[in-house]
C-alpha positions as CSV (number, residue, x, y, z in Angstrom):
1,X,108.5,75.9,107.7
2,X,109.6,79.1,108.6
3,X,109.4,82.8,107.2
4,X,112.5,85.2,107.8
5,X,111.7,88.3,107.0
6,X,115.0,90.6,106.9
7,X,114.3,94.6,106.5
8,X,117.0,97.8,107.1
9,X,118.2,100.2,105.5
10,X,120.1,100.5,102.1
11,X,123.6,98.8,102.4
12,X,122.9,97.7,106.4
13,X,124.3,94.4,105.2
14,X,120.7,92.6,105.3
15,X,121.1,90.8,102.3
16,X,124.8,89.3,103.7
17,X,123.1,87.9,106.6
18,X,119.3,86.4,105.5
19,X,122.0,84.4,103.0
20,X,124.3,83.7,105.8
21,X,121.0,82.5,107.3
22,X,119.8,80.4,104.0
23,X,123.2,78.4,103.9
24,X,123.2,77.1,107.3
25,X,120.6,75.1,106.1
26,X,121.1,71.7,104.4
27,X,119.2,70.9,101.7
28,X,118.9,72.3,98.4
29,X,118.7,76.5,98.1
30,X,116.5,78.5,95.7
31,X,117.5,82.4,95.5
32,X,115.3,84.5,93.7
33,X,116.8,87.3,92.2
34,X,114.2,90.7,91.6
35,X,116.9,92.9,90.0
36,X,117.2,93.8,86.3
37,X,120.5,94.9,85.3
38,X,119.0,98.5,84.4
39,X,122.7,100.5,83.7
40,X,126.2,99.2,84.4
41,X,126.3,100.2,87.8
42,X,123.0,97.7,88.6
43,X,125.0,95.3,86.8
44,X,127.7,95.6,88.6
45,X,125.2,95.2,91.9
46,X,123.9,92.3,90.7
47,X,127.4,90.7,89.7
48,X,128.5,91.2,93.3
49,X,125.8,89.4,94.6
50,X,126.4,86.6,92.6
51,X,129.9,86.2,93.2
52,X,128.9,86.3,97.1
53,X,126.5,83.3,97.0
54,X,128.8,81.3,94.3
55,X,127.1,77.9,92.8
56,X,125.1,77.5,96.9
57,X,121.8,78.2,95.6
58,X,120.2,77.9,92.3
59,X,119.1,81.1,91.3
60,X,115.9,82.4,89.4
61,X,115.6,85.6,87.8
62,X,112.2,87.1,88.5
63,X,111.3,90.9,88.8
64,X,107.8,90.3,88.2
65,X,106.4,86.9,89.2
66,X,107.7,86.0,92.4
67,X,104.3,84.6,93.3
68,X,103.8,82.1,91.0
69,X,107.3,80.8,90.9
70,X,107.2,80.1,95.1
71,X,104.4,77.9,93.9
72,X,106.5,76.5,91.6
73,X,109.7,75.7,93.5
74,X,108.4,75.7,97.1
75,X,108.0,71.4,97.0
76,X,111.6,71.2,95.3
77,X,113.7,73.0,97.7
78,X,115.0,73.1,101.2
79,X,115.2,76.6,101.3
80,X,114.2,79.7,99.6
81,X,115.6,83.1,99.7
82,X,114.0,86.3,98.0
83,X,116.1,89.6,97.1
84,X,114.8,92.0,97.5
85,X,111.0,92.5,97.7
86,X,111.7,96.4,97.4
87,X,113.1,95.7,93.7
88,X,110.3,93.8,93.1
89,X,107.8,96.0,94.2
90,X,109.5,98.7,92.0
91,X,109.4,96.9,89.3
92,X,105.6,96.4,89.1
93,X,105.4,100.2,89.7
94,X,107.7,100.3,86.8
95,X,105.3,98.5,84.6
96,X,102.4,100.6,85.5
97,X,100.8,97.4,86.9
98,X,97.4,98.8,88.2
99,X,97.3,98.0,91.5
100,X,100.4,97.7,94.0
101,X,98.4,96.1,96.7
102,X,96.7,93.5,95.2
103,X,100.5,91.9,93.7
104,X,101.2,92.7,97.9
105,X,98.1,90.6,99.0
106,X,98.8,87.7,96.4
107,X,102.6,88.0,97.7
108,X,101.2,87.1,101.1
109,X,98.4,84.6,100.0
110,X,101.8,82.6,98.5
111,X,103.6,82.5,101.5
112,X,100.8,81.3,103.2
113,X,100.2,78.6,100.8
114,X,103.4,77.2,100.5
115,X,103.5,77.1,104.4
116,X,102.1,73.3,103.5
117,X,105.3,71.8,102.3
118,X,106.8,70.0,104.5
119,X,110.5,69.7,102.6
120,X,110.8,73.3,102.6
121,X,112.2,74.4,105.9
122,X,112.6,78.1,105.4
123,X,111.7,81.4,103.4
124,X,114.1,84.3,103.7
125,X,112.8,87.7,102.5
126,X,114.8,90.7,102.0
127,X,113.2,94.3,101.7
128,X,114.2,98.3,102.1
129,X,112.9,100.2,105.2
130,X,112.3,103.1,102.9
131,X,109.7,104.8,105.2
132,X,112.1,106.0,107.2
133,X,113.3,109.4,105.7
134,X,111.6,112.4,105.0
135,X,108.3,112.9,103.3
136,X,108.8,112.9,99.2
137,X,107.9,115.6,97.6
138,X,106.2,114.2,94.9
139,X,103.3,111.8,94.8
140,X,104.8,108.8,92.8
141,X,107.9,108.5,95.4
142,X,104.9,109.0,98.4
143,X,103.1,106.3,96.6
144,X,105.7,103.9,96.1
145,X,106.7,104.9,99.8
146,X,103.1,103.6,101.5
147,X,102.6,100.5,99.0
148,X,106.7,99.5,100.1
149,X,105.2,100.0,104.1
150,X,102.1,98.3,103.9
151,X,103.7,95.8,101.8
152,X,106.6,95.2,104.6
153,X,104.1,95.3,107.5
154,X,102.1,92.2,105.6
155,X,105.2,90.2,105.9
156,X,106.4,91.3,108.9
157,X,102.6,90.1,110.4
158,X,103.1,86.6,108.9
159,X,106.7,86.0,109.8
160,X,108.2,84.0,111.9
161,X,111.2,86.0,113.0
162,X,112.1,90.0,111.6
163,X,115.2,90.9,112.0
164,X,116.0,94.8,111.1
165,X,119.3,95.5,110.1
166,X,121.5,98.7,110.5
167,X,125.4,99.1,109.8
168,X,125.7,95.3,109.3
169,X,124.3,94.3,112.8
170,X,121.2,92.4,112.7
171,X,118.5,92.8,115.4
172,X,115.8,90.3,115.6
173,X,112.4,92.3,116.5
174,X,110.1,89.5,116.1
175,X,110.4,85.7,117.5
176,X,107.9,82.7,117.2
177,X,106.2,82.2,119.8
């Protein structure tokens, strides 16, 4: 089993190619889905997407608890893609959950453990590089800012390949060895 680990900027066209990825592989496809449809135009986001990956993949609608469902879907499918960790992560800032970095460090305890399943052939995850603008000016956005970093350096460490997108063109900056 491999981890994919897709990162770039907003609208760099990383989520058009981890499921480009994700349907080149036979089998049966999860896609977990981190949005909530907050106002009409996240709605309208989230429609999009759906339209793009038709009936492919079976899709699960989870802002919150991404960990526990790998666990549960990991020995049923082929492949798995995630989208987007970044929503995800928002959304358990959104909730005041305590601590940012402990939901990060079970996120990565997961992927390890599903790593066991020998079905399961590969885990695409999609995230923002948000880290790379200015400095926000207020501490929530800084917060959120470091917790989205540390989180994306965690997966990038335990990935197999990291590809970093920007206007639509996928690099990969990290190969199995």
């Amino acid at each position: 089993m491999k981890i994919v680990f897709v990162t770039g900027g907003s609208r760099s066209g990383k989520s058009s190619f981890a499921l480009n990825k994700a349907l080149k592989i036979k089998g049966k496809r999860a896609f977990i889905a981190t949005a909530t449809p907050s106002d009409d135009e996240m709605s309208s986001r989230i429609n999009a997407h759906k339209a793009e990956r038709g009936d492919k993949f079976v899709t699960f609608e989870e802002p919150l608890s991404i960990n526990k469902l790998l666990s549960e879907i990991a020995q049923t499918y082929n492949v798995i893609l995630i989208d987007c960790l970044t929503l995800w992560l928002s959304n358990i800032m959104y909730r005041n959950i305590e601590n940012m970095y402990n939901e990060i460090d079970d996120l990565i305890e997961s992927l390890n453990d599903i790593k066991k399943y020998k079905n399961l052939k590969a885990v695409y995850i999609v995230s923002n590089e948000v880290g790379m603008g200015i400095v926000p000016e207020n501490k929530t956005a800084r917060y959120f800012r470091d917790a989205s970093g540390k989180m994306n350096q965690n997966v990038a460490a335990i990935a197999d390949e990291v590809f970093f997108t920007v206007s639509g063109i996928p690099m990969k900056i990290k190969n199995s060895i």
